[in-house]
LODO-938129 format. One line per field, with one value per residue: residue number from 1; z, y, x of N, C-alpha, C, O in turn. Coordinates in pm, whole numbers. Layout:
nr <- (NUM,...);
n.zz <- (Z,...);
n.yy <- (Y,...);
n.xx <- (X,...);
ca.zz <- (Z,...);
ca.yy <- (Y,...);
ca.xx <- (X,...);
c.zz <- (Z,...);
c.yy <- (Y,...);
c.xx <- (X,...);
o.zz <- (Z,...);
o.yy <- (Y,...);
o.xx <- (X,...);
END
This chain:
nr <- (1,2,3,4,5,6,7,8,9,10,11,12,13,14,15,16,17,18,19,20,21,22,23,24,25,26,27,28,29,30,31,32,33,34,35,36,37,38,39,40,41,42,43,44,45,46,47,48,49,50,51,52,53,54,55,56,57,58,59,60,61,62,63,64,65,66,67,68);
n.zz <- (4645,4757,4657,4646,4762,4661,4668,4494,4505,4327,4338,4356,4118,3974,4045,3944,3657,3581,3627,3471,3205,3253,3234,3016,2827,2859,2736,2693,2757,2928,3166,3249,3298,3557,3728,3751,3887,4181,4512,4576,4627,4958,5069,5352,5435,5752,5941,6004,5835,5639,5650,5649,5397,5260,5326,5255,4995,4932,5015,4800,4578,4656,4650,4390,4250,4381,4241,3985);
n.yy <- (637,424,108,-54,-421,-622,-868,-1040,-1244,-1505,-1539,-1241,-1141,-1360,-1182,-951,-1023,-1092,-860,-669,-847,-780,-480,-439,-495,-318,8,295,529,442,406,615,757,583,679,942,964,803,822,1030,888,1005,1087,1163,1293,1281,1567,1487,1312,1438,1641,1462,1307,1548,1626,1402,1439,1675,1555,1397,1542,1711,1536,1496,1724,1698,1458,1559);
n.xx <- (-1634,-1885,-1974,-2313,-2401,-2692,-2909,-3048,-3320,-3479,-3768,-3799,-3740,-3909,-4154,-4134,-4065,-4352,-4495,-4357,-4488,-4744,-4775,-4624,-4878,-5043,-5227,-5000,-5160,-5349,-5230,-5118,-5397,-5405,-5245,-5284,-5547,-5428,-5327,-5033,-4742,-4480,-4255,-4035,-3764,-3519,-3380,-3127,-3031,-3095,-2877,-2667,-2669,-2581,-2323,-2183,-2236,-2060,-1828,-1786,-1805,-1545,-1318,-1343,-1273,-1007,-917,-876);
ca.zz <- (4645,4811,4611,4707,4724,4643,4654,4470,4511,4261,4353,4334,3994,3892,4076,3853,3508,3600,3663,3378,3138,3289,3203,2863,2789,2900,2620,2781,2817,3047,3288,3300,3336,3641,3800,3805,3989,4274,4589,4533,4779,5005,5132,5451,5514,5875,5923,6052,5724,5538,5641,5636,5192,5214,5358,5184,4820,4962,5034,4673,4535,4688,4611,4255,4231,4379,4154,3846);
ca.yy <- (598,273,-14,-106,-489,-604,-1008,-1088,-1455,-1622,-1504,-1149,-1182,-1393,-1106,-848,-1051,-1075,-687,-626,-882,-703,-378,-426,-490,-191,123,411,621,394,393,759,767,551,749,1036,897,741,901,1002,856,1073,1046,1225,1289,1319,1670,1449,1226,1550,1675,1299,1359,1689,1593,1312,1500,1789,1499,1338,1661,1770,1422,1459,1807,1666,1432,1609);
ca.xx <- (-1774,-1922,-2083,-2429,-2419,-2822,-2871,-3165,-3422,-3561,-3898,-3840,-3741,-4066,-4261,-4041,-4134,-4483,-4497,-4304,-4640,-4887,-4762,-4617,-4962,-5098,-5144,-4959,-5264,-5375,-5126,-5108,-5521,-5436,-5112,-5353,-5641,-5379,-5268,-4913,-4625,-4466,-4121,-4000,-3627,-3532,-3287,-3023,-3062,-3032,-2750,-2535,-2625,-2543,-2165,-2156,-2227,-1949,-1695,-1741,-1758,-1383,-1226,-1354,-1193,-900,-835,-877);
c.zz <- (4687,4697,4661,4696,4708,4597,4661,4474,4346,4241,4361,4173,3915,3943,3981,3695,3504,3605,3558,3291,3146,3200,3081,2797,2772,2808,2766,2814,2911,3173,3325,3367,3490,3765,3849,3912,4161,4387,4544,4699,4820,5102,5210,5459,5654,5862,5932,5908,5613,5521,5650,5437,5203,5242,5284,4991,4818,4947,4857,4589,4589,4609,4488,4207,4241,4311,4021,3844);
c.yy <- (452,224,-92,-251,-538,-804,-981,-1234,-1419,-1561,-1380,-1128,-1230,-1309,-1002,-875,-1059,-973,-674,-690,-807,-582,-299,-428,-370,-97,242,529,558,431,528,803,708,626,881,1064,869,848,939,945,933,1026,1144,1161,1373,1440,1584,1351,1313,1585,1535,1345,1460,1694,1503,1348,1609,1662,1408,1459,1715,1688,1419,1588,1776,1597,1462,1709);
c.xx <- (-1787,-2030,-2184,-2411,-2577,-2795,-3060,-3196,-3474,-3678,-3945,-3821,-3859,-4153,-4244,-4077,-4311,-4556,-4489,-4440,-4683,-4846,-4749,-4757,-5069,-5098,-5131,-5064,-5335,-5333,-5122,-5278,-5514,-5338,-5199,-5476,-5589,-5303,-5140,-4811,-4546,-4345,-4048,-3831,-3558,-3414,-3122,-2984,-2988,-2886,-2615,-2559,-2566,-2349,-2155,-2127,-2111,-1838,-1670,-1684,-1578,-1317,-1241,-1275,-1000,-848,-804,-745);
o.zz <- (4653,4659,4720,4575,4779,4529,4742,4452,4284,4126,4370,4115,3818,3900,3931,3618,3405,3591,3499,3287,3052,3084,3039,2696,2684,2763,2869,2900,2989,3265,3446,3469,3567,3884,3964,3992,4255,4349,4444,4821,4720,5192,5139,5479,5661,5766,5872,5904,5540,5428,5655,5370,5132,5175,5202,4906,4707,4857,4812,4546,4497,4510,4433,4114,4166,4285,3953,3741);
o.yy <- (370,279,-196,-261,-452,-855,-943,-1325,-1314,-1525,-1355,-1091,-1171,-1337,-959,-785,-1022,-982,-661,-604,-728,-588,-193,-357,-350,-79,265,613,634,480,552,871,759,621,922,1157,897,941,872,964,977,942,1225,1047,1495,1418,1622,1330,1294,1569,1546,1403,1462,1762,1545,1308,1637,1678,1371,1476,1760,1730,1342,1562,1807,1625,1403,1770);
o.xx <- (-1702,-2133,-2156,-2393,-2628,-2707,-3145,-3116,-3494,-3702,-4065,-3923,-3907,-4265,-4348,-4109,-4374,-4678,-4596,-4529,-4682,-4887,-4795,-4761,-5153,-4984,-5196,-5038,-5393,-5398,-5123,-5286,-5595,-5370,-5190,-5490,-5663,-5233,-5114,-4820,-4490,-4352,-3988,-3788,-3546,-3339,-3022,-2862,-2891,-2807,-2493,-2474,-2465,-2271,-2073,-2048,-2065,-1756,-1562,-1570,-1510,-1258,-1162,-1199,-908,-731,-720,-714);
END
């Protein structure tokens, strides 16, 4: 398996605690009153996309057999 490396700023961080305020504040029936209201997001995977996971979950899958 490969390790994502992920190099966070400074400034996504204070956008991340600022998110995080807001929210804690929030009562959870809120937030769900507003999740329902909101379009939802919609994520397209191209065939060629597909099938790179689909080898990729077969080749962990073997190597994890194999080493057991």
């Amino acid at each position: 398996m490969e390790a994502a490396i992920m190099t966070l700023f400074p400034f996504q961080i204070n956008e991340v605690m600022h998110l995080y305020n807001r929210v804690s504040k929030l009562k959870p029936s809120a937030i769900l009153e507003k999740e329902q209201g909101e379009p939802q997001d919609i994520v397209l995977i191209s065939p060629e996309a597909k099938k790179k996971q689909i080898l990729e979950q077969a080749k962990s899958e073997v190597l994890e057999r194999i080493r057991k």
